[in-house]
N, C-alpha and C positions, 0 to 999 in steps of 0.2 A: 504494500500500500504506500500511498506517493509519502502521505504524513507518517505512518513506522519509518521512510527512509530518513527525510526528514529530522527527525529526533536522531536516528542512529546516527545520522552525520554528524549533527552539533553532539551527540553526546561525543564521539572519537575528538570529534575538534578542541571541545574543550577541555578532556582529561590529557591533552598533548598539552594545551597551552594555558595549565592552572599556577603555572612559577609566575609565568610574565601578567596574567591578566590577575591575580592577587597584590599585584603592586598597586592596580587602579580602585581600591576596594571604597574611594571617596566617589568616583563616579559611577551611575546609574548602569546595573548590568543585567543585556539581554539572556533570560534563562532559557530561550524556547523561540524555537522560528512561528510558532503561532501567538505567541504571548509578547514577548520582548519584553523589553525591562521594565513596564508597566502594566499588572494588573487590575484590569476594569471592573467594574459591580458584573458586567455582562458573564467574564468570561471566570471571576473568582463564584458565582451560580453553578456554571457548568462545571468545574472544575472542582468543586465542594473544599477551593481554598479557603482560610481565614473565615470558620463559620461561628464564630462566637462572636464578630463583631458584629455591634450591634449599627445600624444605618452606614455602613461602610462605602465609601464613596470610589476609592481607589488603592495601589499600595505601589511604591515603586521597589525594586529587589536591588541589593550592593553584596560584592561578592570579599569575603573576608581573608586573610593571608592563609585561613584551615581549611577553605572550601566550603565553609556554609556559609548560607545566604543570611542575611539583615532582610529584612522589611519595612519600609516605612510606612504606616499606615495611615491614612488620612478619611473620618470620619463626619458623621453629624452631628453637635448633640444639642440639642435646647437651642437650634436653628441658626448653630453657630461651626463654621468648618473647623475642626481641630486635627492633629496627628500626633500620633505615638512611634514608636521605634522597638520594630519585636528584633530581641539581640537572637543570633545564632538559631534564625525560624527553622529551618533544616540544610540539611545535608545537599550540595549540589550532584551530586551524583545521583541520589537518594530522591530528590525532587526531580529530575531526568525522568528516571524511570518511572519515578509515579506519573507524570504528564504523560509516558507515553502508554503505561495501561488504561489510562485513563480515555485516552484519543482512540484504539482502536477500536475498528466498528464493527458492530454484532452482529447478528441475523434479523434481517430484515423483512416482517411478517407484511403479510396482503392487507390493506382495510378496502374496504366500500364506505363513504361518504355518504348519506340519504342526505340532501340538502333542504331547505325547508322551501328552495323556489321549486321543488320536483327533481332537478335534475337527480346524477348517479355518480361518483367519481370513487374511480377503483383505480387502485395502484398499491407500490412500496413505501411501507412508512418509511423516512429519514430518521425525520427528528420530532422531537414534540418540543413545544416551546409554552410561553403560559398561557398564550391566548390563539393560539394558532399552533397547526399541523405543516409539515412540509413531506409531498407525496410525492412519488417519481410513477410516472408511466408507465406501463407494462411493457411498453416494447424497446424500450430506450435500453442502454449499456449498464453495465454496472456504473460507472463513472461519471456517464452524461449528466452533467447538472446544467444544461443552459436554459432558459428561458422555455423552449417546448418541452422539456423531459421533467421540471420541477412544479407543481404547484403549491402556490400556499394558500389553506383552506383555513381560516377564519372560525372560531369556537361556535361563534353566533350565527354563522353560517350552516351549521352542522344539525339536526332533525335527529340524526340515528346513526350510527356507527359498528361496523362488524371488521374484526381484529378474524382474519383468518388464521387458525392455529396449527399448522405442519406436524402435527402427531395422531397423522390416522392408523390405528393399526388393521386396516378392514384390510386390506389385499394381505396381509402377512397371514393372518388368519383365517381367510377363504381359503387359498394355497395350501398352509398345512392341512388345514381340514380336507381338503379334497385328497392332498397324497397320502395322507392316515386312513383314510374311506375306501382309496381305492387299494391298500395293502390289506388290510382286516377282510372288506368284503371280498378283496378274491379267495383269501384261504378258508373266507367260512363257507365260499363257494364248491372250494376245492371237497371239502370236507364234508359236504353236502351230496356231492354227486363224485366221486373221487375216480369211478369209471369213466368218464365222458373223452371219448379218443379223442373230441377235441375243442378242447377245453373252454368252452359254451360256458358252462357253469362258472369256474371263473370267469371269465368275462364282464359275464351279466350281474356277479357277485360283487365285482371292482366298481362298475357303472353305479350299481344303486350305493354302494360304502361311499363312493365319492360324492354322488350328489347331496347323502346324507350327511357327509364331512363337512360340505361346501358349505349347506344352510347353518351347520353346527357352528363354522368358523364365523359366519358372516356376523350371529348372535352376538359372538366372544367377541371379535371385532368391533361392534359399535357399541359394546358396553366398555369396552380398556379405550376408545379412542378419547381426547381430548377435543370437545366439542368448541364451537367457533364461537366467542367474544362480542356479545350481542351490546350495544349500551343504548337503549331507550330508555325517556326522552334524554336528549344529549345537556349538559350542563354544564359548568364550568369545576366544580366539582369531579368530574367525570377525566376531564385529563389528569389527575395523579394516578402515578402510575401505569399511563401509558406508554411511558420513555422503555419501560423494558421491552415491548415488542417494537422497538427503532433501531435502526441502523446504527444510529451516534446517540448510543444515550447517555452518555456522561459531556458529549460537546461536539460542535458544527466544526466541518473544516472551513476553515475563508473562503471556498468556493460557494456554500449555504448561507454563507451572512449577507450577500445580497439582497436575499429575498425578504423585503419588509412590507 
């Protein structure tokens, strides 16, 4: 993925060049080619950094002679901007790699949109955000984010919503069932008529174990499968916890922040 490579490159660049760039540990240091050396309220949400401050406005990073980072944090309180200075926030290496589990992106489930003017918009969740969805087309690439492959669908826009859920076990357990039906029923076939020169009995013993397997499996099947993600009426309540069936649910690449 473009953003795993990304990180893997600054993380190499910077464990090469941590002698010379801890000299500069007075000026403002970029931790992250998505981030840079200042984190916004936007991106410290998606990122679940600095969550105990409270009306957090922004934070700039400075990188110290040991490798961990300083934070300056800059707040609200009683309608007045103030900041503090968190000493030795984390680990620069340590904070690398949490960015980068954080950024890569997960399985991305089907929804259907009911919208409340009629229409139908089906596609790949991206992202959820707090008041809007961002969907990709079904026919587009994994990577197409332009303008025809993204939309952004509006809370207030939304009627009804179905999260398609990828855990059917119905063909795994039709299949078995059928090849268990048609093992059993030939031998009870065999066993049944054990003279037939040619081999009829079996036959018709496999035919019916199988079809009997098949409706057997089909039962099992729709009771183990994981049934699809209905949400009527839609609310705003309703998008927490949507982020788990997204793409990017811990945060958008700069290619999705266009779309406002």
């Amino acid at each position: 993925m473009k953003t795993t490579f990304y990180f893997l490159f600054a993380y190499v660049l910077l464990l090469n060049s941590l002698p010379f760039l801890a000299q500069e540990s007075e000026k403002p240091f970029s931790v992250s080619p998505l981030i840079g050396d200042t984190l916004s309220l936007e991106e410290r949400d998606y990122y679940n950094l600095l969550p105990t401050i409270n009306n957090f406005q922004w934070a700039v990073f400075y990188l110290n002679p040991d490798s961990t980072l300083n934070a300056k944090v800059v707040f609200r309180e009683a309608g007045t901007i103030k900041d503090t200075l968190i000493i030795n926030y984390r680990n620069l290496v340590s904070f690398i790699n949490y960015l980068n589990i954080k950024s890569e992106p997960g399985t991305s489930s089907k929804v259907t949109c009911y919208l409340i003017n009629g229409n139908e918009l089906r596609g790949n969740l991206l992202a959820v955000r707090e008041k809007s969805l961002l969907i990709q087309n079904l026919g587009c690439e994994y990577n197409s984010y332009n303008e025809e492959c993204v939309k952004l669908v509006r809370n207030s826009d939304i009627q009804k919503l179905k999260v398609t859920v990828d855990e059917s076990n119905l063909i795994f357990w039709m299949g078995l069932g059928f090849g268990v039906g048609c093992v059993i029923g030939g031998i009870i076939g065999k066993a049944v008529e054990p003279s037939n020169p040619y081999g009829l009995s079996i036959g018709f013993g496999a035919l019916i174990g199988g079809l009997v397997g098949l409706g057997a499996g089909a039962i099992v099947g729709s009771v183990t499968s994981t049934p699809d993600k209905v949400i009527e009426p839609f609310s705003e309540d309703d998008i927490k916890g949507l982020s788990v069936y997204s793409r990017y649910p811990y945060g958008e690449p700069k290619e999705l922040k266009k779309f406002k």
